[in-house]
C-alpha positions as CSV (number, residue, x, y, z in Angstrom):
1,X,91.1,98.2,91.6
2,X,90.2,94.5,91.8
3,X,91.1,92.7,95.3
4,X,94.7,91.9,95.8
5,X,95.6,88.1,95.7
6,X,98.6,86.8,97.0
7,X,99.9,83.6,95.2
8,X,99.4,80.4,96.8
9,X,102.1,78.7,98.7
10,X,102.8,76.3,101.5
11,X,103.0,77.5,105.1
12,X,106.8,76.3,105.1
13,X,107.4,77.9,102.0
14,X,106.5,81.3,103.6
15,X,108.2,80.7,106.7
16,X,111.6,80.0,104.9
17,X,111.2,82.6,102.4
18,X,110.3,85.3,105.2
19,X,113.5,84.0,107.2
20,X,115.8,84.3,104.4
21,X,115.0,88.0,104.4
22,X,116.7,88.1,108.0
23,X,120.3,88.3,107.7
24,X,122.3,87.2,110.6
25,X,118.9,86.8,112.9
26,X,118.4,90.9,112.1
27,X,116.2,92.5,109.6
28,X,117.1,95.6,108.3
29,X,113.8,97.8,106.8
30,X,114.3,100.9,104.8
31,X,112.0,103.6,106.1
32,X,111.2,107.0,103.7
33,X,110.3,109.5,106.1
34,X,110.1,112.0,103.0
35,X,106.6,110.3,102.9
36,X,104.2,111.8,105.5
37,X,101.8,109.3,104.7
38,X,103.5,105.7,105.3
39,X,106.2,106.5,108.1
40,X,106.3,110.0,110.5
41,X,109.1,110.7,113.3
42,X,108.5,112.5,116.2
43,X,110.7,115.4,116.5
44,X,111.4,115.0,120.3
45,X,111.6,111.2,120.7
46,X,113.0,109.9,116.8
47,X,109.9,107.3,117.6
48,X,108.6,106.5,114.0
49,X,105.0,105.6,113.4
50,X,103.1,104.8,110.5
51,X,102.0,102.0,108.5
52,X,105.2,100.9,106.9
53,X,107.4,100.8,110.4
54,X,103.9,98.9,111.8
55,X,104.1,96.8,108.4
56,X,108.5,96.0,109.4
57,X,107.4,95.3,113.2
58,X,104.8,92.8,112.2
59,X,107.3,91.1,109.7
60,X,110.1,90.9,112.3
61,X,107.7,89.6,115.0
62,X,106.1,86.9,112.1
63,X,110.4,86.1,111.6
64,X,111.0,85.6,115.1
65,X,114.6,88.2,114.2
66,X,115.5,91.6,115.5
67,X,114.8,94.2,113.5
68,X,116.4,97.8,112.5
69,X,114.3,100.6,111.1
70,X,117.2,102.6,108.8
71,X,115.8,106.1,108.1
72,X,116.0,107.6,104.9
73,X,114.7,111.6,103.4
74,X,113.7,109.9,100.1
75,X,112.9,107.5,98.3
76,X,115.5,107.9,95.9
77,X,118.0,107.6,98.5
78,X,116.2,104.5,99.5
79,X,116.6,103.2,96.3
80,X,120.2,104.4,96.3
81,X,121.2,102.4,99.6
82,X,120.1,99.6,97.8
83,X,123.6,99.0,96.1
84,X,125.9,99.3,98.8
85,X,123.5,97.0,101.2
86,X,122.2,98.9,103.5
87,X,118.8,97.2,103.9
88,X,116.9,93.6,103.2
89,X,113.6,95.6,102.8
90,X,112.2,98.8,102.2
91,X,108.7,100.3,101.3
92,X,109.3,101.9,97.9
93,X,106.7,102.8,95.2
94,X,106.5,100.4,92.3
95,X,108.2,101.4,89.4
96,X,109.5,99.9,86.1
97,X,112.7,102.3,86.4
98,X,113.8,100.2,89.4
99,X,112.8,96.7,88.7
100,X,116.3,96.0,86.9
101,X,117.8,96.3,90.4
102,X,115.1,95.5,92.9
103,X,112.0,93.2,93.0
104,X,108.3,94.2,94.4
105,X,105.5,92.6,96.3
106,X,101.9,93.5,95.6
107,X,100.6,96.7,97.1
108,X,99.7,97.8,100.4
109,X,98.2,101.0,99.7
110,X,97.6,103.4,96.9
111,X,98.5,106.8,97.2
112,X,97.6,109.6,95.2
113,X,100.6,111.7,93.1
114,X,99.3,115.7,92.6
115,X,100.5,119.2,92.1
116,X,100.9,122.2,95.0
117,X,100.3,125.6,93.0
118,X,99.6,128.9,94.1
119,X,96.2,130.0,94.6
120,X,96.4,132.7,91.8
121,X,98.1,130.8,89.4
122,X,95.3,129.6,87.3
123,X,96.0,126.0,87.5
124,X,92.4,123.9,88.0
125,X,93.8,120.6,87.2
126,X,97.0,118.7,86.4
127,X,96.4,118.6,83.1
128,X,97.2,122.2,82.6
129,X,100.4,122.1,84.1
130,X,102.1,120.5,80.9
131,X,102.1,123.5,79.1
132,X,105.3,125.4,77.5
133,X,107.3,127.2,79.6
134,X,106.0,125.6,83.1
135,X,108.6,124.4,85.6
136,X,107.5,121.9,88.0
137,X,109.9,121.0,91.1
138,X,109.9,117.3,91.5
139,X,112.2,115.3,94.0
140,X,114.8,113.7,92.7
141,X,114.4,109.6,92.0
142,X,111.1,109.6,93.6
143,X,108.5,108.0,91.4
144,X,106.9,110.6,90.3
145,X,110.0,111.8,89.1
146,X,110.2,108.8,86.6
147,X,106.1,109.0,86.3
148,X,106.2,112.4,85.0
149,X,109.5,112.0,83.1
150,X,107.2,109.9,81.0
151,X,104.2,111.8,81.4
152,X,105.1,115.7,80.6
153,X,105.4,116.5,77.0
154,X,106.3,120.1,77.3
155,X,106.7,121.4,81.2
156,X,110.4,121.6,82.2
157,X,111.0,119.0,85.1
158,X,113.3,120.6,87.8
159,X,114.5,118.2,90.7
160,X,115.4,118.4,94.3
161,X,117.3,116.1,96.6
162,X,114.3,115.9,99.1
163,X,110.8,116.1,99.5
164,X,111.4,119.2,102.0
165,X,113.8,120.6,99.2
166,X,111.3,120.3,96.3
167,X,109.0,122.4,98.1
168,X,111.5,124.9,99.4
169,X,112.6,125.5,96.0
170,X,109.1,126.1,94.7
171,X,108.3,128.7,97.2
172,X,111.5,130.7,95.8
173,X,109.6,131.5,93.0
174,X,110.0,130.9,89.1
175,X,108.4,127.7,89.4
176,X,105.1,127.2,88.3
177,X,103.8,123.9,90.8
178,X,105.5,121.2,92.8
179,X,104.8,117.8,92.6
180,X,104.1,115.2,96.0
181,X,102.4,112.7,97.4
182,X,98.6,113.9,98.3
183,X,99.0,114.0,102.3
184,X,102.1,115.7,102.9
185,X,101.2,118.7,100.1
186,X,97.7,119.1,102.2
187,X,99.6,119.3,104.8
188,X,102.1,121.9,103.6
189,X,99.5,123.9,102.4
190,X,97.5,124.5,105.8
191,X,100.5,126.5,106.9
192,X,101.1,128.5,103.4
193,X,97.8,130.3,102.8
194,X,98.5,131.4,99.3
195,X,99.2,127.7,98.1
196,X,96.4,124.6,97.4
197,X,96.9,121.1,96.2
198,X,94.8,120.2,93.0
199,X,91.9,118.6,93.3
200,X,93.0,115.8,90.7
201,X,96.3,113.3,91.0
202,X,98.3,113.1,87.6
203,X,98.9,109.6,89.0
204,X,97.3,106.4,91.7
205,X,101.0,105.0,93.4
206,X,101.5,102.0,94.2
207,X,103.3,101.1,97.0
208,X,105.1,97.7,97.9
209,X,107.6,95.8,99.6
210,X,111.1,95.6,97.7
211,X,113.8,93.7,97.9
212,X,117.0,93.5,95.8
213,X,117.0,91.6,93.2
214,X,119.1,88.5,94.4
215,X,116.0,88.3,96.8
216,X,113.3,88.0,94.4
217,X,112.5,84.5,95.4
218,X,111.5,86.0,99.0
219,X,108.4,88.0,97.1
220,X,105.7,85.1,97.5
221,X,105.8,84.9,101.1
222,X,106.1,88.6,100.9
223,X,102.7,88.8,98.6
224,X,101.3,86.6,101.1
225,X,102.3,88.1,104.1
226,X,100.8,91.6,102.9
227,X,97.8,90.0,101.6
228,X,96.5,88.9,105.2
229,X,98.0,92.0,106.9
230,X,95.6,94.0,104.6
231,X,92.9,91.1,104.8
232,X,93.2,91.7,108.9
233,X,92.8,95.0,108.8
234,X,96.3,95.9,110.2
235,X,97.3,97.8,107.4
236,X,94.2,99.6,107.7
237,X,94.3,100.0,111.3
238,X,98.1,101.3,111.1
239,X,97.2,104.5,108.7
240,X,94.1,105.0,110.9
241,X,96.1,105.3,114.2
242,X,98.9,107.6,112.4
243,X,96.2,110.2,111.2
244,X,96.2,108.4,107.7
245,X,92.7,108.3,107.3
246,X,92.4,109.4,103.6
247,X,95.3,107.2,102.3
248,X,93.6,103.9,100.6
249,X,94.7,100.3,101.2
250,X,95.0,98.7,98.1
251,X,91.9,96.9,97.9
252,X,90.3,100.2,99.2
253,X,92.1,102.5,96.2
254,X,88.6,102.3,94.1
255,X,86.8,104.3,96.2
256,X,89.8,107.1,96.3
257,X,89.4,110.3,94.2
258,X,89.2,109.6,90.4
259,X,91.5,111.4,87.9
């Protein structure tokens, strides 16, 4: 993946584009914690860590507003909250099934989408899950529910409400695979012996700033904003100190596993 480049704009263009993002002096940020890898919450405190609540604090602090972290369990109810207002920004995947209702900055990271399978199953890569007669649980909305609604030519798709659901339902049995984010299905697995996580992603996932549409105009001081957080090394810094060590910046997603 080549460098990310922001688009160039004025200093006062990115300060009034980033301050129309604040409603009423307060910035609301949509937070997936369905995603291990960008956002975790501690079960005692509710404290949330991770790179996308470090990526909100650093955008409220650059604002000069207050800000409020609204927890989601997926993505799809991220993108749900959307229309009824619930948020001025969330960290959602980028994805052409959305972009009729929200806009998207450039990337942050890149994050790989794979299969969990049992150990006996067979399975050595994801191509040999779309076969006839596989079922493969997949959270409902999430991207990789759109990406491999495009994707699978003859495994049945069949959907949970949550990332914690998907994977319950897949232990039940009669399902063949479940499909995730990388980090979180490693870390399933290290506590369910007779599963792995394939060694290959089916896809490399973007992930981005969005905004609703009647915001779009807020995306180049977004782009820029993201493009010197990453150029910093903050984004970098905020996987690293949340145990993120294998998730790739954007600029960084070359050197990830290859398909």
């Amino acid at each position: 993946m080549n460098r990310v480049e922001a688009p160039v704009t004025s200093e006062a263009d990115d300060r009034n584009g980033l301050a129309a993002l604040a409603k009423s002096r307060r910035l609301r940020a949509a937070i997936n914690i369905g995603n291990a890898a960008l956002a975790q919450r501690d079960e005692r405190s509710g404290a949330l860590t991770g790179v996308s609540p470090a990526i909100a604090r650093e955008l409220s602090r650059r604002i000069g507003c207050e800000l409020d972290l609204v927890i989601y369990p997926s993505a799809g109810k991220v993108s749900e909250a959307a229309e009824r207002g619930e948020w001025e920004i969330a960290f959602l995947a980028r994805d052409p099934g959305r972009a009729d209702r929200l806009a998207f900055s450039i990337p942050y990271v890149a994050i790989e989408g794979t299969y969990i399978v049992r150990k006996d199953s067979g399975f050595r890569g994801a191509a040999d899950i779309d076969r006839p007669g596989q079922r493969v649980c997949v959270t409902h909305n999430a991207a990789y529910d759109h990406i491999l609604s495009r994707q699978l030519e003859h495994a049945e798709i069949v959907r949970a409400a949550t990332p914690t659901d998907t994977l319950a339902l897949f232990l039940q049995g009669g399902h063949n695979a479940a499909a995730g984010i990388r980090q979180p299905l490693e870390n399933y697995a290290q506590s369910h012996p007779e599963l792995k996580v394939l060694e290959d992603r089916f896809a490399l996932i973007e992930q981005c700033i969005a905004v609703p549409k009647s915001d779009e105009d807020s995306i180049p001081a977004l782009d820029r904003f993201l493009a010197q957080a990453i150029e910093s090394g903050m984004v970098r810094q905020a996987l690293d100190l949340s145990g993120q060590q294998q998730v790739a910046v954007a600029t960084e997603a070359s050197l990830g596993r290859t398909a």
